[in-house]
C-alpha positions as CSV (number, residue, x, y, z in Angstrom):
1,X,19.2,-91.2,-50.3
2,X,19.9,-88.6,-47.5
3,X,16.6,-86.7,-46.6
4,X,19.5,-83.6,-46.4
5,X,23.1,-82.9,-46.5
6,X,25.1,-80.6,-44.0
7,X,26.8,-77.6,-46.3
8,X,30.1,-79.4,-45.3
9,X,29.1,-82.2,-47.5
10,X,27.9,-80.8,-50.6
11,X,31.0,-78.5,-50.5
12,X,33.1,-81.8,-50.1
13,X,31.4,-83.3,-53.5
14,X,31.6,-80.1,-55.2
15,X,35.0,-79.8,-54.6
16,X,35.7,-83.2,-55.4
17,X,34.1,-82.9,-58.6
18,X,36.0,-79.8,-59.9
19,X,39.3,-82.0,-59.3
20,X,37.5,-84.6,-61.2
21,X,36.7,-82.2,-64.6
22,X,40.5,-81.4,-63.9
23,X,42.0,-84.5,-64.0
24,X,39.9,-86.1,-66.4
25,X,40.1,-83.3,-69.1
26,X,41.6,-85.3,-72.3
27,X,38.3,-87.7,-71.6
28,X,36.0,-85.1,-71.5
29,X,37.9,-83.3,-74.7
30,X,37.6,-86.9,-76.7
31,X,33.4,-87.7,-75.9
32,X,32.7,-84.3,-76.8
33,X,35.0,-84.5,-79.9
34,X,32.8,-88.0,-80.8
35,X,29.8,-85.9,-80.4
36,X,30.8,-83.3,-82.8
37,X,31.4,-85.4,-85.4
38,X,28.5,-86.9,-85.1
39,X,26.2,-83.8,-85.3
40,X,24.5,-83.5,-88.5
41,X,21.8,-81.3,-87.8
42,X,21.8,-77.8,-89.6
43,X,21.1,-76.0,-86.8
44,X,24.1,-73.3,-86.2
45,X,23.5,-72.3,-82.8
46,X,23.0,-76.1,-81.4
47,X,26.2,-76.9,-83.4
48,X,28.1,-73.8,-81.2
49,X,26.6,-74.9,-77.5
50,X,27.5,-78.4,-78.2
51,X,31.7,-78.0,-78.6
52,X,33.1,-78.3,-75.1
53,X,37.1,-76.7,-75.6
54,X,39.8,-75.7,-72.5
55,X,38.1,-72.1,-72.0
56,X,34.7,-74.5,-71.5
57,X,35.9,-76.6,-69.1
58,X,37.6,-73.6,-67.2
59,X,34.4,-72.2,-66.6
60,X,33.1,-75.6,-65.6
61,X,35.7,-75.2,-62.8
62,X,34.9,-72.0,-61.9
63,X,31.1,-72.5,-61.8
64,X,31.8,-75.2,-58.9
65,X,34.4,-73.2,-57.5
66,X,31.9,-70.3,-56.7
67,X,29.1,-72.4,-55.7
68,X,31.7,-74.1,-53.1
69,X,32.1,-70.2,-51.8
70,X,28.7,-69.2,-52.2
71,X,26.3,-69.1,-49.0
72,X,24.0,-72.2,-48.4
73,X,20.6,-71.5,-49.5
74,X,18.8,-73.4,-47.4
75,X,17.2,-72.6,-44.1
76,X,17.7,-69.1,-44.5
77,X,15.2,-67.4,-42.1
78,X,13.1,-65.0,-44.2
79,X,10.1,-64.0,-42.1
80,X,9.2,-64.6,-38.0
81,X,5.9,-64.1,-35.7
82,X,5.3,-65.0,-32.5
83,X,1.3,-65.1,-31.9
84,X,-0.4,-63.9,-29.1
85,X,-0.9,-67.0,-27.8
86,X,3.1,-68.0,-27.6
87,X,3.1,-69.9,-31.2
88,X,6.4,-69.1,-32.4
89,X,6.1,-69.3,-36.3
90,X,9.0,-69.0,-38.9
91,X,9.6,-69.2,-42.6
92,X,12.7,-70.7,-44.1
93,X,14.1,-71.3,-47.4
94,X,14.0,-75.4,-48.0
95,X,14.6,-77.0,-51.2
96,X,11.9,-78.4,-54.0
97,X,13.0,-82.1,-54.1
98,X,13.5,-83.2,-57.8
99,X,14.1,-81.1,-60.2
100,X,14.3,-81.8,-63.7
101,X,15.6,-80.1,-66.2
102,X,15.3,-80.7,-70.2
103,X,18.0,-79.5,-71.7
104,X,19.7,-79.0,-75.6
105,X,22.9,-79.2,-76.5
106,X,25.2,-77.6,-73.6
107,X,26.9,-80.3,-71.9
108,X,28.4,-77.2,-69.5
109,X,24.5,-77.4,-68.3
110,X,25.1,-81.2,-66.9
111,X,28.2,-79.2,-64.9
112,X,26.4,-76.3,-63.9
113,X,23.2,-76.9,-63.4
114,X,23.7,-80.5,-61.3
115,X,25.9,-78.4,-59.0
116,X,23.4,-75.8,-58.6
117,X,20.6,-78.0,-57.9
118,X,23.1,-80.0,-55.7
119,X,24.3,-77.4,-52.7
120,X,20.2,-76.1,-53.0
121,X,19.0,-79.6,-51.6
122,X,17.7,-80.7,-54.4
123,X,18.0,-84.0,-56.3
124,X,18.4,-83.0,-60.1
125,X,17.1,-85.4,-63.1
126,X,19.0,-84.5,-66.5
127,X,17.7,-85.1,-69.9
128,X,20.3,-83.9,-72.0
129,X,19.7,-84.1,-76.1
130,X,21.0,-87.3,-78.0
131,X,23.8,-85.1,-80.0
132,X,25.6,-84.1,-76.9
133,X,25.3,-87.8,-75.2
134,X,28.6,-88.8,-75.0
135,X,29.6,-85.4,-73.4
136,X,26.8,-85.5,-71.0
137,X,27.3,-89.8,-69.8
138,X,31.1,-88.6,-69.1
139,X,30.3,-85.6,-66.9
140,X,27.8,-87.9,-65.0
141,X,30.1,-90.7,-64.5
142,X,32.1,-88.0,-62.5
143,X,29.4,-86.9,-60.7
144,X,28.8,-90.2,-59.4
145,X,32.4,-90.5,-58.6
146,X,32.3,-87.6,-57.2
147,X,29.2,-88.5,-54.7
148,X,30.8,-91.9,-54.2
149,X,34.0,-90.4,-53.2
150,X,32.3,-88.4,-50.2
151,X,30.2,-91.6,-49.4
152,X,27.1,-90.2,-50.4
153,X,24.0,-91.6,-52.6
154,X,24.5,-91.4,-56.5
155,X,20.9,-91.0,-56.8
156,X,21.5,-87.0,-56.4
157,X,22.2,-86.8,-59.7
158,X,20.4,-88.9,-62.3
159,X,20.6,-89.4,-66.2
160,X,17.9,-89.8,-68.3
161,X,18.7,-91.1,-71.4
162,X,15.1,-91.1,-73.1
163,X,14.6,-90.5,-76.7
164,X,11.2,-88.2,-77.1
165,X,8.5,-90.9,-77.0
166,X,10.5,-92.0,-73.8
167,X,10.6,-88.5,-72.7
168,X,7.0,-87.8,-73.0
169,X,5.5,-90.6,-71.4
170,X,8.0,-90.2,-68.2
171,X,6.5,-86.2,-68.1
172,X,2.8,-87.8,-68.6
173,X,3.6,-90.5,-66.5
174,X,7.0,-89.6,-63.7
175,X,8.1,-92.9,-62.6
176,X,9.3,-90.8,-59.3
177,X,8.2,-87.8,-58.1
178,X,9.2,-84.5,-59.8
179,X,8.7,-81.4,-58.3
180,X,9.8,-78.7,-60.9
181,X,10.7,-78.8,-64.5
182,X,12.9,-76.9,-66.2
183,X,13.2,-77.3,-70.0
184,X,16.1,-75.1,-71.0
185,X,16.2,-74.6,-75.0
186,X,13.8,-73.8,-77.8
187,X,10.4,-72.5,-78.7
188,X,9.8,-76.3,-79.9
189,X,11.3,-77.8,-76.5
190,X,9.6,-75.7,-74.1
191,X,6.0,-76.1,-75.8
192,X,6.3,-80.0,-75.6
193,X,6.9,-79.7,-72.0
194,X,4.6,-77.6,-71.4
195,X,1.5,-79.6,-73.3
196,X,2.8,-83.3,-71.4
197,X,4.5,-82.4,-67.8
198,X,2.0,-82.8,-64.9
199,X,4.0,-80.7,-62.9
200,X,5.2,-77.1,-62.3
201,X,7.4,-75.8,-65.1
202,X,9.9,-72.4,-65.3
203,X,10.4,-71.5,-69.0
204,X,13.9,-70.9,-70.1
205,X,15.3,-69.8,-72.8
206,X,13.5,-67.8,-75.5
207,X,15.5,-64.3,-76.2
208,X,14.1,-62.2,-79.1
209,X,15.8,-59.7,-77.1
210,X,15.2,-55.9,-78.6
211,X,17.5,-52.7,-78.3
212,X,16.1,-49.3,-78.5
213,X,18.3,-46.5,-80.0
214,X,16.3,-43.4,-78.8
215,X,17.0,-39.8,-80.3
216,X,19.4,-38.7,-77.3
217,X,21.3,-42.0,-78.1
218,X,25.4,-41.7,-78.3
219,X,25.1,-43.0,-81.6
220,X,28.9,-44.3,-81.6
221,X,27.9,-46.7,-78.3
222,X,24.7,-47.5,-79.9
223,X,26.6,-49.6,-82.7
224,X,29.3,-50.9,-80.2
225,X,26.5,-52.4,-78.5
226,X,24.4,-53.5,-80.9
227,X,27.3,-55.2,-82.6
228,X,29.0,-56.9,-79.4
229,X,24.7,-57.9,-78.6
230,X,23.9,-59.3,-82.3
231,X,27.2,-60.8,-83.3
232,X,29.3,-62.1,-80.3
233,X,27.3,-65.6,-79.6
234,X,24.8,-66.0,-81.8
235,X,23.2,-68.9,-79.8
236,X,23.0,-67.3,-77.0
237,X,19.2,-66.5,-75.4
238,X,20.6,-63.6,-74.5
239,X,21.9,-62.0,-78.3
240,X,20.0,-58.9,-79.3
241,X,17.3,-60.0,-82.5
242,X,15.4,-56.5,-83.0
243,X,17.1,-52.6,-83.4
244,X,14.5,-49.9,-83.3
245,X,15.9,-46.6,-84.2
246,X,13.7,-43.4,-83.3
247,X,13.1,-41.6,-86.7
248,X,14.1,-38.2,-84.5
249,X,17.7,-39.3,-84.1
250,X,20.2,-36.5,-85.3
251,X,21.8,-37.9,-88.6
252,X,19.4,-40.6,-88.5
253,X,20.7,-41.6,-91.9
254,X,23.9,-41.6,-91.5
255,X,23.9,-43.7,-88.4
256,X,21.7,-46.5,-90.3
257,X,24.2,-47.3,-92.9
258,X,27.1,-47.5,-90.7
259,X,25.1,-49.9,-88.5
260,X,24.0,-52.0,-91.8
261,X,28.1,-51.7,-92.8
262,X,29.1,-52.9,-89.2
263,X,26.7,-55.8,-90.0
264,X,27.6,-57.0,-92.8
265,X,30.9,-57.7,-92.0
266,X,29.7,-59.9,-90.0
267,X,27.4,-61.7,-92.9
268,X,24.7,-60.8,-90.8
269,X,21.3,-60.7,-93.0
270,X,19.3,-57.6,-92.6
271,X,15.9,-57.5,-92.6
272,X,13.6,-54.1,-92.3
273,X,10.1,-52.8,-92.0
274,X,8.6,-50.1,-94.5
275,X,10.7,-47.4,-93.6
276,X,14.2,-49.3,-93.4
277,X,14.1,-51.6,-96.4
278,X,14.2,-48.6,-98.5
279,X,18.3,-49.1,-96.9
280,X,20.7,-50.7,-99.6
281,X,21.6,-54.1,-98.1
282,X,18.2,-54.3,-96.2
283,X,15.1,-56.7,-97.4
284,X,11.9,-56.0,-96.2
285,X,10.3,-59.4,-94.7
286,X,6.9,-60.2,-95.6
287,X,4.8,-60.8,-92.5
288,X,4.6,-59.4,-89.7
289,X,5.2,-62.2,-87.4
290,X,8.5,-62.1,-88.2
291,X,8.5,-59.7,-84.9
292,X,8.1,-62.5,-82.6
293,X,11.3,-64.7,-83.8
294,X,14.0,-65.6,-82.1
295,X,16.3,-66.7,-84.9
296,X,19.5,-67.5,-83.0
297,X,21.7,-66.9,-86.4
298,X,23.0,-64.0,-88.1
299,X,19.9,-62.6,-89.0
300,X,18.3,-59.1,-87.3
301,X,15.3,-56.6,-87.7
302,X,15.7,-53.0,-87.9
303,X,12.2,-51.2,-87.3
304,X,11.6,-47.8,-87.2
305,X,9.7,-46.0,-84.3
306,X,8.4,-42.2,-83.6
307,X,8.9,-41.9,-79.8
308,X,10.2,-44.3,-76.7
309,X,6.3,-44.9,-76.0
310,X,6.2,-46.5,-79.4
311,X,9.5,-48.7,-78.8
312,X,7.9,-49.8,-75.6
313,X,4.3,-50.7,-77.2
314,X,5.8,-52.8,-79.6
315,X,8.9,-55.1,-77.3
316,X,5.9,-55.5,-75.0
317,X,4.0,-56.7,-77.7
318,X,6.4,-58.9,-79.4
319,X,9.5,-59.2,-77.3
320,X,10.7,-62.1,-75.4
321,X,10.2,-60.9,-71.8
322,X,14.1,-61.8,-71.7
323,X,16.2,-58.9,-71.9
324,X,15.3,-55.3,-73.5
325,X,18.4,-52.3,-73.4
326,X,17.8,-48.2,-74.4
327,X,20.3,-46.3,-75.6
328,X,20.2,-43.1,-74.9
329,X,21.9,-40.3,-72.9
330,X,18.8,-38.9,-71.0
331,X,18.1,-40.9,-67.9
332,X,14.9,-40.0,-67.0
333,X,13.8,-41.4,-70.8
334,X,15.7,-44.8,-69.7
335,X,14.2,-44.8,-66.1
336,X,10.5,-44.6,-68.1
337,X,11.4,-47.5,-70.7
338,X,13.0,-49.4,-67.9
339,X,10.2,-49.1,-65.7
340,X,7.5,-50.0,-68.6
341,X,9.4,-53.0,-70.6
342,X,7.5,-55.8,-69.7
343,X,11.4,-57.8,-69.7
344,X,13.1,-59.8,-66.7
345,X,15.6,-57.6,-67.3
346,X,16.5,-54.2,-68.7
347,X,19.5,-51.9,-69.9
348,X,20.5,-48.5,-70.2
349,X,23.2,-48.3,-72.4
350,X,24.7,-52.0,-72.3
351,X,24.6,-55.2,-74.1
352,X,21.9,-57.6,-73.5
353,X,24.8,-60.4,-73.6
354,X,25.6,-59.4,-69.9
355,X,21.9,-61.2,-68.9
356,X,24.0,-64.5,-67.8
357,X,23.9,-66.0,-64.1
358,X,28.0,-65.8,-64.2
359,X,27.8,-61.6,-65.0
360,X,25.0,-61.1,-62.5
361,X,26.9,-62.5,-59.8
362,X,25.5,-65.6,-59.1
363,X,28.2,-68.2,-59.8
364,X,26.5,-69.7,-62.7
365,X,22.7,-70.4,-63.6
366,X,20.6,-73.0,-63.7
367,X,18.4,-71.1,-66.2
368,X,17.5,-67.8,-67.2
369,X,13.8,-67.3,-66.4
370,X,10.8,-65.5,-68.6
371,X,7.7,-66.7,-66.5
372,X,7.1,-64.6,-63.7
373,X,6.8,-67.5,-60.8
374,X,8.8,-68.3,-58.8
375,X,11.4,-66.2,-60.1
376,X,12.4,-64.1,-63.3
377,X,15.5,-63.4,-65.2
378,X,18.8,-65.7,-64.3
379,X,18.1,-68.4,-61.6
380,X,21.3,-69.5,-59.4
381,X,21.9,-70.7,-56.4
382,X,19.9,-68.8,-54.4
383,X,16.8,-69.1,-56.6
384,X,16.6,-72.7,-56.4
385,X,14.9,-73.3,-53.3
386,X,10.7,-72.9,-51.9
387,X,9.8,-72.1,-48.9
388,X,8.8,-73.9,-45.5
389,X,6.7,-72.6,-42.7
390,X,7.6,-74.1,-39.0
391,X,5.6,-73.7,-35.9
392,X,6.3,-74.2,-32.6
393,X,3.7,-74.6,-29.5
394,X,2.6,-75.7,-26.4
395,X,-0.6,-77.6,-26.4
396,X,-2.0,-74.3,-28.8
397,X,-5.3,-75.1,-29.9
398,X,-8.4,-72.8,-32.3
């Protein structure tokens, strides 16, 4: 395998590879259909990532399309010195190595996040879930075709198609070196990468994503949003889980059974603390750690709070660190909660369905980040790369 690739190359297999998920589009229609049928799980949200459709495999295109435009991460200058002594030192970006990323589901991810890893430098492993296996042996055949096309090694991209035990003894035990893992899915996922991999690991992919309707809030946005941030893709890290209303908002009342009306037209079940289950069409849930789910399904919380410090207090305390909105008219109370929301990313007055790689302007995502190292909130192109100290001398000794 090359040690590196110009930006002329991996724009050549990109490219290639987007006429590839073109041409081969009925193929790629039929494996996924096979998978589909196949699914039996119960799982609602898994069932909704898994179906690959024309607007899917647009967006496929597109996402390699953009990373063919983007700028070349790599050896991007970010720091120089020259010492007193005529060492001239620099910093550059340079890329991790192998990454691997553990995925559910999505066989967009196999598209998205190989080509991300790709024009970063990095060779990507992919451990995609047995119930999208078909969909995800496809898109790597074109990969390959799409390396061998350009004359360059298939070992770039690499399938791993492990079943758990498998799975777990290659994290305990990497066969080649791995540099970063990624496991891209839920709370269940993450955790058994966490307790096995012997290497670094970015978790991605747990929402419980909380919206604050504060007493200046224009209540008629307020449901708009929390409407389009509940009920638009429920599987989706990035859907809205929790509502807290402030108790000081004018015709409180009011507000609270046109949101739980709204809802339920979407069969969405409604669950409420002390003060909100006392709602018709509410049901107050029995312990408390029902604050800390992320339920991915048309289920929601509705809490009621006395002041923006208490909203904050209690998403810090139970929220995600994903994505956490106000909504409110006053900026200088949304500046505060934006500020103190401990969140990789936060909203005045907008859905937290626009936290996406694509709608941040990255060209796609290889993961949307809620550690704190190396990087938070949506990782692209750019975020896919370490960095590299080179010095430059004369005989310098110390």
């Amino acid at each position: 395998m090359n040690i590196s690739l110009t930006s002329q190359q991996k724009n050549a297999v990109l490219l290639s590879m987007s006429k590839l998920i073109a041409a081969e589009k009925s193929a790629l229609l039929q494996a996924n259909k096979t998978d589909v049928a196949q699914f039996q799980g119960a799982d609602l949200a898994m069932q909704e990532r898994l179906k690959v459709d024309e607007e899917k495999i647009k967006e496929m295109i597109l996402s390699l399309e953009q990373l063919i435009e983007d700028v070349d991460p790599v050896g991007k200058k970010l720091y120089h010195f020259t010492h007193e002594n005529g060492l001239k030192i620099t910093n550059k970006t340079a890329p991790f190595g192998t990454v691997l990323i553990i995925y559910e589901s999505r066989p967009d991810v196999t598209v998205e996040a190989a080509g991300i890893a790709f024009k970063s430098g990095n060779k990507i492993l992919l451990k995609g879930g047995k119930e999208s296996v078909n969909s995800n042996l496809k898109i790597v055949d074109l990969w390959h075709k799409a390396l061998t096309e350009n004359n360059i090694s298939t070992n770039w991209v690499e399938y791993l198609n492990y079943n758990r035990t498998e799975t777990q003894g290659f994290l305990q035990h990497p066969t080649q070196k791995v540099d970063l893992i990624v496991p891209r899915g839920g709370e269940n996922l993450i955790a058994f990468v966490k307790q096995y991999a012997t290497c670094p690991v970015i978790v991605s992919g747990r929402g419980n994503n909380f919206i604050y309707v504060d007493a200046e809030a224009d209540e008629e946005m307020a449901l708009k949003v929390i409407l389009n941030a509940k009920t638009s893709k429920i599987s989706a890290c990035n859907a809205a889980d929790k509502v807290l209303i402030n108790a000081n908002l004018p015709n409180r009342d009011t507000f609270i059974k046109k949101l739980i009306g709204k809802l339920k037209e979407f069969s969405v079940e409604i669950l409420g603390d002390a003060v909100l289950s006392t709602f018709e069409n509410v049901t107050a849930f029995e312990d408390e750690s029902v604050w800390f789910e992320e339920f991915l399904d048309y289920k929601i919380v509705l809490g009621s709070v006395n002041s923006s410090e208490e909203a904050i207090e209690k998403i810090n305390k139970y929220g995600g660190g994903h994505s956490a909105v106000i909504m409110t008219k006053n900026d200088e109370a949304a500046q505060k909660f934006m500020e103190s929301v401990d969140s990789a990313a936060v909203y005045q007055n907008a859905s937290t369905r626009f936290t996406d790689g694509g709608q941040f302007g990255l060209g796609g995502e290889l993961a949307i980040s809620t550690d704190k190292l190396h990087h938070r909130g949506s990782m692209g192109l750019q975020h896919l790369v370490t960095n590299k100290w080179y010095i430059y001398g004369n005989g310098q000794i110390r």
